[in-house]
C-alpha positions in Angstrom: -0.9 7.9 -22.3 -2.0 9.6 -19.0 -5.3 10.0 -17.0 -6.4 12.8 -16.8 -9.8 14.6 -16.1 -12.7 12.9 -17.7 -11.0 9.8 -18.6 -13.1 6.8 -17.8 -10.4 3.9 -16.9 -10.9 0.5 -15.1 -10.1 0.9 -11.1 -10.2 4.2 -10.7 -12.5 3.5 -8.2 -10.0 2.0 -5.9 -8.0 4.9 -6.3 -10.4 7.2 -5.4 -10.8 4.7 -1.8 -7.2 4.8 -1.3 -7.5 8.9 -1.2 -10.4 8.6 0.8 -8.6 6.6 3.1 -5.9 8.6 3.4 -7.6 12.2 4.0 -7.1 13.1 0.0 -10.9 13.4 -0.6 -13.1 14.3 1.9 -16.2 12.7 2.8 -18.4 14.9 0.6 -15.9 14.8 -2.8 -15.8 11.0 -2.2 -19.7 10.3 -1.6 -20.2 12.2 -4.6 -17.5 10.2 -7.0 -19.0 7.4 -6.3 -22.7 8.3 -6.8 -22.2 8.8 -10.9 -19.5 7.4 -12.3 -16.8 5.1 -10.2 -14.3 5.4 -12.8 -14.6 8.9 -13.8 -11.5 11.4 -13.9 -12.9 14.3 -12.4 -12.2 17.6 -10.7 -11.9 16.7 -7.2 -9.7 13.2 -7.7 -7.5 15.3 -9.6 -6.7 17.7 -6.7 -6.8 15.1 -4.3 -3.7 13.2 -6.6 -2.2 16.3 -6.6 -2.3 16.8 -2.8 -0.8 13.3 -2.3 1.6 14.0 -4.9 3.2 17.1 -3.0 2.8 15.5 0.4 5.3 12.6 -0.8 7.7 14.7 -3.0 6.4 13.6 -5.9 6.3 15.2 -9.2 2.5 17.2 -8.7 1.0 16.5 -12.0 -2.7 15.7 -10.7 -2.9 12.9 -13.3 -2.6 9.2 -12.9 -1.1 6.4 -15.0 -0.2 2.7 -15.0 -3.5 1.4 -13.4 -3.4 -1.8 -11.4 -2.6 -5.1 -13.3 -2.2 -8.0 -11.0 -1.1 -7.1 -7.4 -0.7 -11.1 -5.5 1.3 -11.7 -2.2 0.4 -14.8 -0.6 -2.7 -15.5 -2.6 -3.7 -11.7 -1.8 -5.0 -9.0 -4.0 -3.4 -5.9 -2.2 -1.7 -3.1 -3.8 0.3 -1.8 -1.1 0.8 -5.5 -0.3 2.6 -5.5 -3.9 4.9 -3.0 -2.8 5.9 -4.2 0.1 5.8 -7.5 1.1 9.2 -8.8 0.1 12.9 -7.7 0.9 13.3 -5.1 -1.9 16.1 -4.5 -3.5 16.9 -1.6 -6.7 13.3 -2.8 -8.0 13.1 -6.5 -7.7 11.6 -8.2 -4.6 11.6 -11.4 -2.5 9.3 -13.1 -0.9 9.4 -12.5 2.9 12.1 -15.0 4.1 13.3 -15.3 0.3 11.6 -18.7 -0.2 12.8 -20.3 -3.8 12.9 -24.4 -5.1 15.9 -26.4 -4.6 18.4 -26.4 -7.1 18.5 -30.0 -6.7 15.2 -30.8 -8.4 16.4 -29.3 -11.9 13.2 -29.8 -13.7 9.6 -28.8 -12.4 6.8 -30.2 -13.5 3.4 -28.5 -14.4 -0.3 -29.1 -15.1 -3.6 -27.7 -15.6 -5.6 -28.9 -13.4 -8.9 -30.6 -13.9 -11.7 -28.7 -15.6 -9.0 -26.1 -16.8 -9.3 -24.7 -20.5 -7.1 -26.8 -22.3 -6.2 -24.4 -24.8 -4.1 -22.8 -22.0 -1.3 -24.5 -22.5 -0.1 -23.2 -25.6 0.6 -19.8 -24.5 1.9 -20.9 -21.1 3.9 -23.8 -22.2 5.5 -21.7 -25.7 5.4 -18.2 -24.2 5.6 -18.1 -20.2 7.7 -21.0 -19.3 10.0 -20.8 -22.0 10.6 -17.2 -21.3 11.7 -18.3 -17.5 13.4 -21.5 -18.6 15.7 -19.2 -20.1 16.7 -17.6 -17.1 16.0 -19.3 -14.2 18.2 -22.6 -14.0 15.0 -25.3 -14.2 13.8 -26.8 -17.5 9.8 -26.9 -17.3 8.2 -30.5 -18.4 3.9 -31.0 -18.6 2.1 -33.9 -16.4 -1.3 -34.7 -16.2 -3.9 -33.3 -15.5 -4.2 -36.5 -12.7 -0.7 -36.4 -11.9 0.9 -34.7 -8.7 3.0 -32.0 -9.9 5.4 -29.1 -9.1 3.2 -26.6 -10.7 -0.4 -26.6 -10.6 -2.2 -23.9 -12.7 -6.0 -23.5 -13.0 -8.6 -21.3 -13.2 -11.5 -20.1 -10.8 -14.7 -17.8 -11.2 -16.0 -15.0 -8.9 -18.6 -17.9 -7.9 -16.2 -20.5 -6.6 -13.3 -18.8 -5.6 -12.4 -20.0 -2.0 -10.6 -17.0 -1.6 -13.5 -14.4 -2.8 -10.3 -12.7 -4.9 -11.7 -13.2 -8.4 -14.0 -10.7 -9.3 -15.6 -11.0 -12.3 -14.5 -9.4 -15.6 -11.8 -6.1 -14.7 -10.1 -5.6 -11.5 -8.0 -9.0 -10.2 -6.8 -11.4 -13.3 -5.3 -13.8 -11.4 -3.0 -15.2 -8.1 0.0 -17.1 -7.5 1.8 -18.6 -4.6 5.2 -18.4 -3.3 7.5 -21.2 -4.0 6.9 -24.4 -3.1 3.6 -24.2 -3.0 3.6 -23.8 -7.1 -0.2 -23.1 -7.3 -1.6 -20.5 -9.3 -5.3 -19.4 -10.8 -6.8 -17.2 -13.1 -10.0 -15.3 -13.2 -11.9 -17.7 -15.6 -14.5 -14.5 -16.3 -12.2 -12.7 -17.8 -11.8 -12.1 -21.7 -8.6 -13.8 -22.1 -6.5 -13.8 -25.5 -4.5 -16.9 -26.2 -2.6 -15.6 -29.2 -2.2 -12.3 -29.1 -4.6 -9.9 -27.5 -7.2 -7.4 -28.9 -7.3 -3.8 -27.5 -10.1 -4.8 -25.5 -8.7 -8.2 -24.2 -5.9 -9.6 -21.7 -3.0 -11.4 -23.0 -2.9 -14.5 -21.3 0.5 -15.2 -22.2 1.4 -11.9 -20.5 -0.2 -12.6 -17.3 0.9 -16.1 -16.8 4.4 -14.8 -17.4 3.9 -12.8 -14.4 2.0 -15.1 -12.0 4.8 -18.0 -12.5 7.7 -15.1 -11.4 5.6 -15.4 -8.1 5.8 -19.3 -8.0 9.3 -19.0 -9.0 10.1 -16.2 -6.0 9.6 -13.4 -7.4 7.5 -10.1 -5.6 6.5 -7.1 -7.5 9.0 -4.6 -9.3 8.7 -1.0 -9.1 10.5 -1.2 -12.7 7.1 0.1 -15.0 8.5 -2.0 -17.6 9.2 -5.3 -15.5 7.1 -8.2 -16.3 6.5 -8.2 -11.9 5.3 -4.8 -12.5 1.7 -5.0 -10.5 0.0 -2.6 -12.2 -1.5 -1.7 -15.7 0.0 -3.1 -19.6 3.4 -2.3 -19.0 4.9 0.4 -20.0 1.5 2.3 -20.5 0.4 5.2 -18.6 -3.4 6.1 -18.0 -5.0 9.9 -18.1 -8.5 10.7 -17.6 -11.0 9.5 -19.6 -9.4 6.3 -20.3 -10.1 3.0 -18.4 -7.9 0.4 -17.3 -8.0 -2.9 -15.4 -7.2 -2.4 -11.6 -7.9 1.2 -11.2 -10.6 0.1 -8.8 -8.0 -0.9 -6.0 -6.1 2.4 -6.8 -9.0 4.0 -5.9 -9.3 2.4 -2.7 -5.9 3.4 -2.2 -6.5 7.0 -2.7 -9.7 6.5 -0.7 -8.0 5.2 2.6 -5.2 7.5 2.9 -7.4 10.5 2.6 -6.8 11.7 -1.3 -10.6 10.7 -2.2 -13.5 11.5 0.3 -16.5 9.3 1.0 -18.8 11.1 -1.3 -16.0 11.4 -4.1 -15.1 7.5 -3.3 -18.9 6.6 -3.4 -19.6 8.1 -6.5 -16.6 6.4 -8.1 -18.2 2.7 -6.8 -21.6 2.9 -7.8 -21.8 3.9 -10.9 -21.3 1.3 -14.1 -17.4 1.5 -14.9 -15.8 1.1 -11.9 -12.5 1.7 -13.4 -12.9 4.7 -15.6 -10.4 7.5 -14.3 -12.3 10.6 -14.0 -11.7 14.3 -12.9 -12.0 13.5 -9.1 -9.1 10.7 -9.2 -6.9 12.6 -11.5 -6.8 15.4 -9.2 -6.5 13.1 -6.1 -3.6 11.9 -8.0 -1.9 15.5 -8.6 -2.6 15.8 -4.3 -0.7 12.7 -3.7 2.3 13.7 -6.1 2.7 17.6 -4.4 2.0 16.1 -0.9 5.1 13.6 -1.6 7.3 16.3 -3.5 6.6 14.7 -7.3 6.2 16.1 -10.5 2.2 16.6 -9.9 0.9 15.4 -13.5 -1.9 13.7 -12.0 -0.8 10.4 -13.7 0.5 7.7 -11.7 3.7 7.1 -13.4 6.1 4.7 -12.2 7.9 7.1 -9.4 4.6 8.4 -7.8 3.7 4.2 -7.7 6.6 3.3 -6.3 6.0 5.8 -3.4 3.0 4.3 -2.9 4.0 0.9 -2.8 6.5 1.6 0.3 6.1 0.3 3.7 3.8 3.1 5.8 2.3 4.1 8.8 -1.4 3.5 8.6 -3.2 6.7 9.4 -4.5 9.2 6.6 -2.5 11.7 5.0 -5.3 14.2 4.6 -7.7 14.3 7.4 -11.3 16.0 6.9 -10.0 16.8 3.3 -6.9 19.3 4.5 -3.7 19.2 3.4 -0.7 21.6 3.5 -0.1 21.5 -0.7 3.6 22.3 -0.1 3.0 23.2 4.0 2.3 27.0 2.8 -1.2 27.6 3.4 -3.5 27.5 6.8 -2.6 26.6 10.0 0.3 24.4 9.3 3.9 25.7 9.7 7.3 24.4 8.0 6.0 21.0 7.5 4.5 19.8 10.4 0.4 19.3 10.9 -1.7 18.9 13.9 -4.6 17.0 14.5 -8.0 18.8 13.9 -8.6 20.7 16.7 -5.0 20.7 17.8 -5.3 18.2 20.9 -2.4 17.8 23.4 -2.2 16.4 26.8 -2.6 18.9 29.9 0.2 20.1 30.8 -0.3 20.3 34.0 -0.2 16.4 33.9 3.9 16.3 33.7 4.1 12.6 33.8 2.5 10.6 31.8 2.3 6.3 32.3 2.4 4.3 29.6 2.2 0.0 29.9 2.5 -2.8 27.5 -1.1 -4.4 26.8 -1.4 -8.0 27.9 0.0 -10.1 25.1 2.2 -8.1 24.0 6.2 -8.5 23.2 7.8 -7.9 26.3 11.3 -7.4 24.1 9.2 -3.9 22.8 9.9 -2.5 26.0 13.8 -2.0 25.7 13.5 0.6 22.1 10.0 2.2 23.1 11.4 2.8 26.5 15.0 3.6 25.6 15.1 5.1 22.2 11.2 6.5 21.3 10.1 7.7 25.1 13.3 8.8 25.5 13.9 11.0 22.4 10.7 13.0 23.1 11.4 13.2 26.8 13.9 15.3 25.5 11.6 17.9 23.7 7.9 17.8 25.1 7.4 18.9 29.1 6.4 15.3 30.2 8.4 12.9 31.9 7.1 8.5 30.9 6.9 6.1 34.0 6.4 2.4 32.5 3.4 0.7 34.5 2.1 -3.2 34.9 0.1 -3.8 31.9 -2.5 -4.4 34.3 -2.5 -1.0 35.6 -4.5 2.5 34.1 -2.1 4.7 32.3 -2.3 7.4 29.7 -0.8 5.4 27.0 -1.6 2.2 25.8 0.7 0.2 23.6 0.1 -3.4 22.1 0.6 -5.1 19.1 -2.5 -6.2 16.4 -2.5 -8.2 13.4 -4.6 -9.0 9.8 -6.7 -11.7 12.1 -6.9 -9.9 15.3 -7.3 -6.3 14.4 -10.6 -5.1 14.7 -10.0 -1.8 12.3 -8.5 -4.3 10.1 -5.9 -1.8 9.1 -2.9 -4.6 10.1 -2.3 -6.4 6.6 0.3 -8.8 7.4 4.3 -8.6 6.8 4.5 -4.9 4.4 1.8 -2.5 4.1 0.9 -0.8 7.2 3.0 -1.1 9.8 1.5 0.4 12.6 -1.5 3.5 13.7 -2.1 5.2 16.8 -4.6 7.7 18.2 -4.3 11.5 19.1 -4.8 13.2 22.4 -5.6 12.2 24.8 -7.0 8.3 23.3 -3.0 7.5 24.1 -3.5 3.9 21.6 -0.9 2.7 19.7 -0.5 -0.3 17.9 2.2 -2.3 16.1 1.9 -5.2 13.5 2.5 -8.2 15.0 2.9 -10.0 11.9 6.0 -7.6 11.0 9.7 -9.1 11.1 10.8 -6.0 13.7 14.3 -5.5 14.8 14.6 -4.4 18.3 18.1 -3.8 18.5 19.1 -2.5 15.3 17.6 -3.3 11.9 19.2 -6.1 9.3 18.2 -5.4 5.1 15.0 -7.7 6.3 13.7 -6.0 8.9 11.8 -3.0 10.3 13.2 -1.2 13.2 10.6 -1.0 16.0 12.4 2.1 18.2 11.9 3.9 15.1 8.5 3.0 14.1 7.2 3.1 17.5 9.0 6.8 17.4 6.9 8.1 14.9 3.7 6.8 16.2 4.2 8.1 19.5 4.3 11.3 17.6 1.1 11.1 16.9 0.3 10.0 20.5 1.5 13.3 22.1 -0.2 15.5 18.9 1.5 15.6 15.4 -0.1 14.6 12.5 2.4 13.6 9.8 5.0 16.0 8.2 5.9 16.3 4.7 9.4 16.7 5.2 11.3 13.5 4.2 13.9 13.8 6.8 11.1 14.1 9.9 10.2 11.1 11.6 6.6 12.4 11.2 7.2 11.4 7.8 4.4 8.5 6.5 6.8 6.4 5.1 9.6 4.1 6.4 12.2 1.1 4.7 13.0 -1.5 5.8 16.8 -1.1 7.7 16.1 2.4 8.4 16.7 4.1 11.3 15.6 7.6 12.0 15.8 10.1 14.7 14.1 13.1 15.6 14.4 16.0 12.4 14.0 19.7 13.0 10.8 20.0 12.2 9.4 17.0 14.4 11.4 19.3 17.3 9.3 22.6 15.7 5.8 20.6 15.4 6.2 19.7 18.9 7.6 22.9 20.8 4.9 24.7 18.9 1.9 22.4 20.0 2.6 22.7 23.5 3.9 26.4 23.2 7.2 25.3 24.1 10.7 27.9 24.2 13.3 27.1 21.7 
């Protein structure tokens, strides 16, 4: 079933910020979703999932599916963190340094932990472990409650969460750790089922069966019908009108990258059902899927999610609510964008300086000097002289991370990866909490030359592109390296009038 416009679904709300965020909704279609109804599947998020939909060769449907189920890395509740905090393979993931338990212990033990609801360990004993014991090669035994353990499962409440991830009722369910820390909780508001669920309950079974995948070493699958699948009751797409748990943090999603605007992202907050999917988020969805080159249905099915989840430069994809839809309309040519405006440096500059900022890796130097600097020297009519980072220069590079970043854009290993600033700010920052590779990338490992490539795009004046093969693309894997496409060359000669 898909969401579509006038749906009502649980996190749409999130959705509707992660459009917002990104430039799919404007400030005025996002302060007016979220001043009625949060989880609504109106007009504008409907467009706006569209827009993001074409912008990331997705399939433009405008509707959304799958909402958010459980989305844990590292005891955090991040969607894009879901995506792409591990080493992915086809759809499976690792944990960041592919942490697992030694085969040497054979049997792990478990327990609930003191004050835990004792009829949990029914369906986690006779449903969740079994289900891994028969695939993973440990045999499961119970401890305890007082005993040390392997294992420890128990359950906190939106009032005593250290963490401040439980939330009440809807939205997060529950968290998990990487192994060997084997601890994992669960929302104790929620309305959990024990022995099978009703339509309007959480199977507890279900979720436990996911939460001890993370403990075993599991990340998220993009597979919709993988038991690591982060988002929704597998299998089971969303249209508007409908509510599901998690749509909140798809909203915010949606939100940051531009799809839903302040007004549409307020109106989907602050109303009673944050997670209904309503007109605004279906058509944000529909955005998304023609912005990425998808079928734009306006459901997030499992291709459109699996977009999301990848690795991605941090700046909006719609800014001040314009987008290309296709690159056919307005001011933009092929698929290239400018900033609003259309900034560039003076060109009667010619050089421009650039330094490292204090702190930073020194080892950048080498693929920001040698392969990113250097491939635009080629193309746009300014030569780069490196300075002391003590000196005044035009650009300004250094590296930020989840506890130092004062945006708080950085969000650890996966996620965003880097943002930078237009003419003539000359910013640009990297994660430092990133596993880069500075002299060619491994499976494991993000290439810096070409990540610090594409931000220095937006440095000298392109906003991103929405062709797949541009560096200017939002997106990037991990063990990817990229060079200048045709249409970075285009974007650039053309901002700075430049002769083919």
């Amino acid at each position: 079933m898909d969401c579509k416009k006038g749906d009502n679904k649980e996190g749409i709300q999130q959705l509707k910020q992660y459009l917002h965020n990104f430039g799919y909704l404007n400030d005025t279609q996002y302060s007016k979703s979220t001043n009625t109804d949060a989880n609504l599947f109106y007009e504008d998020l409907e467009s706006a999932i569209t827009t993001y939909q074409i912008n990331f060769s997705l399939n433009p449907t405008g509707v959304h599916g799958v909402a958010l189920r459980i989305s844990s890395m590292h005891g955090k509740t991040r969607m894009k963190a879901a995506a792409s905090g591990g080493d992915y393979h086809p759809d499976y993931g690792f944990f960041r340094g592919q942490p697992k338990w030694p085969l040497s212990k054979k049997e792990l033990t478990w327990r609930l932990n003191p004050g835990s609801r004792l009829d949990a360990a029914a369906p986690i004993r006779d449903f969740a472990l079994v289900s891994w014991a028969a695939v993973s090669p440990f045999s499961f035994r119970q401890v305890d409650e007082d005993d040390d353990s392997d294992i420890k499962i128990g359950f906190r409440y939106k009032d005593n969460d250290p963490l401040g991830l439980m939330d009440g009722p809807g939205g997060e369910l529950a968290y998990a750790y990487a192994p060997t820390n084997g601890q994992m909780f669960l929302d104790g508001d929620e309305d959990w089922a024990m022995n099978g669920p009703r339509p309007e309950q959480m199977d507890f079974g279900t979720v436990a069966l996911h939460e001890l995948g993370h403990i075993l070493g599991l990340q998220h699958s993009s597979d919709i019908n993988a038991i690591m699948f982060p988002f929704g009751q597998r299998g089971q797409e969303g249209k508007r009108g409908d509510k599901k748990e998690g749509i909140h943090q798809l909203k915010q999603y949606l939100h940051r990258f531009g799809y839903l605007n302040n007004t549409q992202y307020s109106h989907s907050t602050q109303v009673v059902d944050a997670n209904l999917l309503d007109e605004n988020m279906e058509r944000a969805i529909r955005t998304y899927q023609i912005n990425f080159n998808l079928k734009p249905t306006g459901v997030l099915d499992a291709e459109t999610v699996s977009t999301m989840m990848k690795p991605r430069c941090g700046l909006p994809d719609i800014i001040d609510g314009k987008t290309r839809m296709n690159a056919s309309r307005g001011e933009y040519h092929l698929d290239y964008e400018f900033y609003s405006g259309r900034p560039s440096w003076p060109l009667s500059k010619k050089e421009l300086t650039w330094r490292l900022l204090p702190g930073s890796r020194q080892d950048a130097i080498e693929p920001i000097r040698d392969y990113a600097l250097q491939s635009w020297d080629s193309i746009v009519p300014f030569t780069f002289r490196l300075v002391r980072e003590t000196d005044v220069s035009d650009i300004k590079i250094g590296f930020r991370t989840e506890k130092t970043d004062p945006f708080g854009q950085m969000d650890g290993p996966g996620g965003e990866l880097a943002y930078a600033f237009g003419p003539t700010v000359g910013e640009m920052y990297l994660d430092g909490d990133e596993n880069w590779a500075i002299n060619g990338p491994t499976k494991q490992e993000y290439d810096m030359g070409t990540v610090a490539l594409h931000e220095l795009g937006h440095v000298l004046g392109l906003q991103h592109s929405y062709d797949p093969h541009a560096i200017m693309w939002p997106t990037i894997d991990k063990g990817v390296v990229k060079d200048l496409g045709e249409d970075d060359i285009a974007g650039m000669k053309a901002l700075y009038n430049l002769p083919w």
